[in-house]
C-alpha positions in Angstrom: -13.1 54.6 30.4 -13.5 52.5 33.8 -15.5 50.9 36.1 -15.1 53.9 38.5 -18.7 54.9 38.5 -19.7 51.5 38.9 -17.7 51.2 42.0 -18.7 54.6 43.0 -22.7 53.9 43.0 -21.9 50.6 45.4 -20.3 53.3 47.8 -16.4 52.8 46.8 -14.0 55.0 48.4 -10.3 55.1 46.0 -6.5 54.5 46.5 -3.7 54.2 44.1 -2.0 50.6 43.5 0.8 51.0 40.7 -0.7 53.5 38.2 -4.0 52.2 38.9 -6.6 53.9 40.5 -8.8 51.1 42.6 -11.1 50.3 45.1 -10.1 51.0 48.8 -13.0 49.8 50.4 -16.8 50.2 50.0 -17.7 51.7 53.5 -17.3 48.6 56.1 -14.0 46.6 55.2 -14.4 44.2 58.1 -18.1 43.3 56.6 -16.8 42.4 53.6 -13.8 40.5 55.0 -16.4 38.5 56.8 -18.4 38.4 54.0 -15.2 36.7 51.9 -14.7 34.2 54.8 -18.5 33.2 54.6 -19.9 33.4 51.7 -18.4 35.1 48.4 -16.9 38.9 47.8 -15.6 40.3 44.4 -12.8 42.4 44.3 -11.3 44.4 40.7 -7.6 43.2 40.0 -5.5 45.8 39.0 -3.0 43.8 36.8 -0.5 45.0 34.1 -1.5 42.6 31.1 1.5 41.9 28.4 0.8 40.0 25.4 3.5 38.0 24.0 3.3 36.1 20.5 5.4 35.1 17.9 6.7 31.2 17.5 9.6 31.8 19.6 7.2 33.1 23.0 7.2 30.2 24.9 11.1 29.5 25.0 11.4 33.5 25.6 9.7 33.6 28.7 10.4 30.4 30.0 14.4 31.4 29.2 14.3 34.4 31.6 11.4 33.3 34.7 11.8 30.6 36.8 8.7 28.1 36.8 7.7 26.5 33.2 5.5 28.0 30.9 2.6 25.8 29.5 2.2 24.8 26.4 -1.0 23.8 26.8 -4.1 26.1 26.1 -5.8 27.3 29.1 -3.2 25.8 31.5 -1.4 28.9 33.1 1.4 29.2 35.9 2.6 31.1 38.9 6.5 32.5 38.1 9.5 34.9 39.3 11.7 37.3 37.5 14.7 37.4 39.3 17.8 39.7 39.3 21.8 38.2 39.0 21.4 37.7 42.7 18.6 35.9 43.2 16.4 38.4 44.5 12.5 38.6 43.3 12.3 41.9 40.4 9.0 40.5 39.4 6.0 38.0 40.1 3.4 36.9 37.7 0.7 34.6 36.3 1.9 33.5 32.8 -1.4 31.8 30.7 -1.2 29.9 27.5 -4.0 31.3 25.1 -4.0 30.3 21.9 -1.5 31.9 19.5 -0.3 33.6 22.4 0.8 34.3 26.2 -1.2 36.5 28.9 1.2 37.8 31.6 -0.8 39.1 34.6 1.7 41.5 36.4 1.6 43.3 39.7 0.2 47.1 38.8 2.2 49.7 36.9 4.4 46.9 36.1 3.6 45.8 32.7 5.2 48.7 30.6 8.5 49.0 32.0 8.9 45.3 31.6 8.0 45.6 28.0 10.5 48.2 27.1 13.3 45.9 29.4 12.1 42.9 27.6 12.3 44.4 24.0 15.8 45.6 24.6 16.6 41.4 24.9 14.9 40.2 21.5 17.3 39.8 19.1 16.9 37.3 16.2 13.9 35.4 18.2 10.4 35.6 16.6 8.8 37.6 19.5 6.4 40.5 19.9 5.4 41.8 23.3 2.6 44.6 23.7 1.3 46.2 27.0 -2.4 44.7 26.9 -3.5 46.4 30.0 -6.4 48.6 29.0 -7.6 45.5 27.0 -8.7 43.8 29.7 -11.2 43.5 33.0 -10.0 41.3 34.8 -12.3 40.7 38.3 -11.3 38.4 41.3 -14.3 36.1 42.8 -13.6 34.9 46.4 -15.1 32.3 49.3 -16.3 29.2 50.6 -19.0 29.2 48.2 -17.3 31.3 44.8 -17.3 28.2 43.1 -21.2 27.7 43.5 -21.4 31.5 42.5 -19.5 31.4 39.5 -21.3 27.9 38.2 -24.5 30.1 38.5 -24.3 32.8 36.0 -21.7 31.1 33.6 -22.9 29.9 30.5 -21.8 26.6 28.1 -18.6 26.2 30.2 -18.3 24.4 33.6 -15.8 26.4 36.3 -11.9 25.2 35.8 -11.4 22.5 38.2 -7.3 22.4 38.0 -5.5 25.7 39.5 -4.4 28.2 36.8 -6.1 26.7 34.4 -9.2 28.8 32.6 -12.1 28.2 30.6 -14.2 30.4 28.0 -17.4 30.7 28.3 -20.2 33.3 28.4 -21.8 35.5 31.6 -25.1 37.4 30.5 -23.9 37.0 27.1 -20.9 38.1 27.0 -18.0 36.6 26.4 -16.1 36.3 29.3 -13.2 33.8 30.1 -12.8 32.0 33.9 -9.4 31.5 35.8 -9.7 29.1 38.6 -7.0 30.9 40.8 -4.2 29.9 43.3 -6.6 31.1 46.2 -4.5 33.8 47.2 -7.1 34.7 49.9 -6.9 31.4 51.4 -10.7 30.3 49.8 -11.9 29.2 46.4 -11.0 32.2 44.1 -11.8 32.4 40.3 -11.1 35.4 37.9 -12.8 36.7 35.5 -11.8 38.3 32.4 -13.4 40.6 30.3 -11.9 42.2 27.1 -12.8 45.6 26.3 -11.6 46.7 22.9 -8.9 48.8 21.2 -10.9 51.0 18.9 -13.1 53.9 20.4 -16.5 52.2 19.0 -15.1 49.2 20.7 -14.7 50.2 23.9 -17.9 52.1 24.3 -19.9 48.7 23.6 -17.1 46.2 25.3 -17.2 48.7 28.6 -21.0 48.3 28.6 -20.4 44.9 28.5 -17.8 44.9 31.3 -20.3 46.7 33.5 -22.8 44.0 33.0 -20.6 41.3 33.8 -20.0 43.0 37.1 -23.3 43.9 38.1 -23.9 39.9 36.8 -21.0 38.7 39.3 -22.6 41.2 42.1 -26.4 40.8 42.3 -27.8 37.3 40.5 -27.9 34.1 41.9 -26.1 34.7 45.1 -25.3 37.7 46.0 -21.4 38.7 46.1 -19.9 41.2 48.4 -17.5 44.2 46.7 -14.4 44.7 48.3 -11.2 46.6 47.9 -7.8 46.9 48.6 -7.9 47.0 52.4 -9.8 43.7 52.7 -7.5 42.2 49.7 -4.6 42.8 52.0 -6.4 41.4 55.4 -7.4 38.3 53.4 -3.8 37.0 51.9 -2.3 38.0 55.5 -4.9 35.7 56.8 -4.1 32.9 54.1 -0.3 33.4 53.9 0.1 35.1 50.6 3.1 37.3 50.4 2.3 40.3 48.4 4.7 41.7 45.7 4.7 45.1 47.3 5.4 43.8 51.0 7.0 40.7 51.2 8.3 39.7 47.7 10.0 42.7 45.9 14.1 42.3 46.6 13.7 38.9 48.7 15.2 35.8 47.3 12.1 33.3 47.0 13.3 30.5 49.4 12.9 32.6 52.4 9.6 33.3 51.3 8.7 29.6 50.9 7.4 29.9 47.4 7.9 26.7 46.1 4.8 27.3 43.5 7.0 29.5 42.0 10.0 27.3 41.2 11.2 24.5 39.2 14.4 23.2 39.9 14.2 20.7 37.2 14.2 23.2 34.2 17.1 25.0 32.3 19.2 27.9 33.7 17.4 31.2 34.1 18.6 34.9 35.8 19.4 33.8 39.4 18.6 30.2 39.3 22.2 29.5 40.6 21.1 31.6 44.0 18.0 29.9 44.4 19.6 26.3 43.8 22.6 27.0 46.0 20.1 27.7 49.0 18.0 24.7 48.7 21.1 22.5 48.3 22.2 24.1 51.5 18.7 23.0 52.9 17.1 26.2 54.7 17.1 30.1 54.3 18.8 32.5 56.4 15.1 33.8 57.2 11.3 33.1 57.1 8.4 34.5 56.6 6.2 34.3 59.7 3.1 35.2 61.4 3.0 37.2 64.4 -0.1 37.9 66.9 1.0 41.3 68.5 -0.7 42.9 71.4 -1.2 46.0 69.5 -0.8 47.0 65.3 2.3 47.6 64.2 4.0 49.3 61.2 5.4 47.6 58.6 9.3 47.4 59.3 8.7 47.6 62.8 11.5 45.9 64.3 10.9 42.1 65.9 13.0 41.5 68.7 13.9 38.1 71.0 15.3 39.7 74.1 17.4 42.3 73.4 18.2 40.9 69.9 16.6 42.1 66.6 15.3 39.1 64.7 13.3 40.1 62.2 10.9 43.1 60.6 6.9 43.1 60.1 5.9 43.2 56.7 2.3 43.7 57.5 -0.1 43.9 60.0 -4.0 44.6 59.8 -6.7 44.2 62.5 -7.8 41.0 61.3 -11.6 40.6 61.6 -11.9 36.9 61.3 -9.5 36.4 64.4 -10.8 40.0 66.1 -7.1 40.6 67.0 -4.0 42.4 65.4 -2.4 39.8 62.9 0.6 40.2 61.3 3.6 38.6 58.8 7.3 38.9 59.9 10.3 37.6 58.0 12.5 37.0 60.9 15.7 34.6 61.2 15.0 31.0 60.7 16.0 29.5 63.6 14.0 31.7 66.0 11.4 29.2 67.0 7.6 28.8 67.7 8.3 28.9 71.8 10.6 32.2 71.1 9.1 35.0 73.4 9.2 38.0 71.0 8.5 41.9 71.1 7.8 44.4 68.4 8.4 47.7 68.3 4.7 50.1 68.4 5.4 53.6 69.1 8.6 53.0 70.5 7.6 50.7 73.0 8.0 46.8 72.9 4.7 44.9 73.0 4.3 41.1 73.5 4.1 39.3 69.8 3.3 35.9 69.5 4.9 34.1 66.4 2.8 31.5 64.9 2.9 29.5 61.6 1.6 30.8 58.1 -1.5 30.6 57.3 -3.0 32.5 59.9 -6.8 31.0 58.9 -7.8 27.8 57.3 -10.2 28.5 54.9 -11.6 26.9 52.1 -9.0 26.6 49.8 -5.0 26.7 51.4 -3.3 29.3 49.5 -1.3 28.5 46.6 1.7 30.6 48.0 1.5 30.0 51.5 4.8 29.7 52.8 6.9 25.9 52.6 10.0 24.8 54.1 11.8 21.5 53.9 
């Protein structure tokens, strides 16, 4: 079961992200953008969910990722598996519930971590399970998501601290409210649905799941669906690096994710990387953004004369600027005066390089890039 038919009847048109099958817009992706930047959009997260309990699953995970992991119920945290070198293998949202700890992966992620992370257990009490199906999880984003959410949740206030969540009820259902790391630059809240693990379950939770989207879309004020494409124009906007363009194989500290790092905790996979380049106080590279004259490809090439500096990552049309917009990681020492090119079709066209984020919103993203 999913919410494709739902999707479908507000006009959705699909892609793939991971094994998942989403959302790639609903007709007019610059409307909604807009809508986001004014007013409040809502968007279906395709995450991998694990599950990890037993009285050992707190030290497990914080032993191998490299931010701490709460202790606290309903405090979560924004963390990085990385390999022997340093380099990011995975990023995700780790939340304390209970008994238990909710992992919210990038897609089609969430099983082969299992299986790598079952292989490690030896005499530890810990169980992981691949939880994915078991949830809806939907992401609500703008200046005014906060005033949205507060509208049609019941006996909870909205989570005031990032990454921390509250339980509560939406048209009677029990639904439980992530104030986010506002990835698309503006106040952002999730909201997660369960929907069962037996048949009879799923048939009535699903219902339910349906309800608390058409609750999130149409009362009180009115939220605009969006999809992938205007996911993707949004975090360029705010700065967010994106697991499948900017973080997978990059060692954090050129991306500036300080969010994602604690350099006061014990030793994890990489840590020795990652503390040997902040020691050395700056990253061979940054993450950057660029205003081209035209749209680039990711990888096109960024050049400063006759020199290659640097690669796009990604580049949209950007409606809230009404220009091409893009993020570059290029060398660290090429400077905000530097007059740069990228490669479009095999010709070089004037980029300007500008700091991350590209927007200000209402909400500065969580992981927009910092360097000391």
């Amino acid at each position: 079961m999913s919410l494709e038919t739902v999707h479908e009847d507000h006009g959705a048109t699909f892609c793939s992200v991971g094994n998942r099958r989403v959302p790639r817009d609903y007709g007019r992706p610059e409307r909604a953008h807009r809508a986001v930047r004014n007013g409040v959009g809502l968007t279906e997260m395709p995450y991998g969910v694990l599950v990890v309990s037993g009285d050992d699953r707190i030290e497990y995970v914080d032993n191998v990722v490299s931010n701490r992991i709460p202790r606290e119920d309903g405090q979560g945290t924004y963390a990085l598996l990385l390999d022997p070198q340093g380099r990011i293998e995975l990023d995700m949202y780790v939340y304390c519930a209970g008994e238990q700890l909710l992992l919210f992966l990038p897609p089609g992620e969430a099983t082969p971590l299992a299986e790598q992370w079952r292989e490690k257990i030896f005499i530890e009490d810990v169980e992981i399970s691949v939880a994915t199906d078991r949830f809806a999880i939907f992401g609500v984003h703008g200046p005014y998501a906060t005033e949205k959410v507060a509208s049609v949740l019941n006996d909870v206030s909205t989570p005031d601290e990032r990454l921390s969540f509250n339980r509560g009820k939406m048209a009677d259902v029990g639904v439980t409210v992530i104030r986010t790391d506002a990835p698309t630059g503006e106040e952002g809240y999730e909201v997660v649905c369960t929907t069962g693990t037996t048949t009879d379950e799923m048939d009535r939770e699903w219902s339910n799941v349906e309800l608390v989207f058409d609750t999130l879309i149409t009362r009180g004020m009115n939220a605009a669906p969006f999809g992938r494409t205007t996911w993707e124009s949004l975090t360029l906007e705010a700065g967010t690096p994106l697991f499948e363009y900017e973080l997978a194989g990059e060692i954090p500290n050129v991306l500036g994710l300080r969010n994602a790092l604690d350099f006061e905790k014990g030793c994890y996979v990489g840590q020795e990387v990652v503390s040997r380049v902040e020691n050395r106080g700056r990253p061979s590279r940054k993450l950057a953004g660029l205003f081209p004259d035209s749209l680039p490809e990711s990888g096109a090439a960024v050049f400063d004369g006759d020199e290659s500096v640097g690669e796009v990552t990604r580049a949209v049309d950007s409606s809230s600027l009404d220009r091409p917009a893009a993020m570059a990681l290029v060398e660290y020492d090429v400077g905000m005066d530097s007059e740069l090119t990228v490669r479009v079709d095999g010709d070089e066209v004037a980029a300007e390089i500008v700091p991350l984020p590209l927007v200000d919103g209402s909400d500065p993203s969580g992981r927009a890039p910092q360097y000391d």
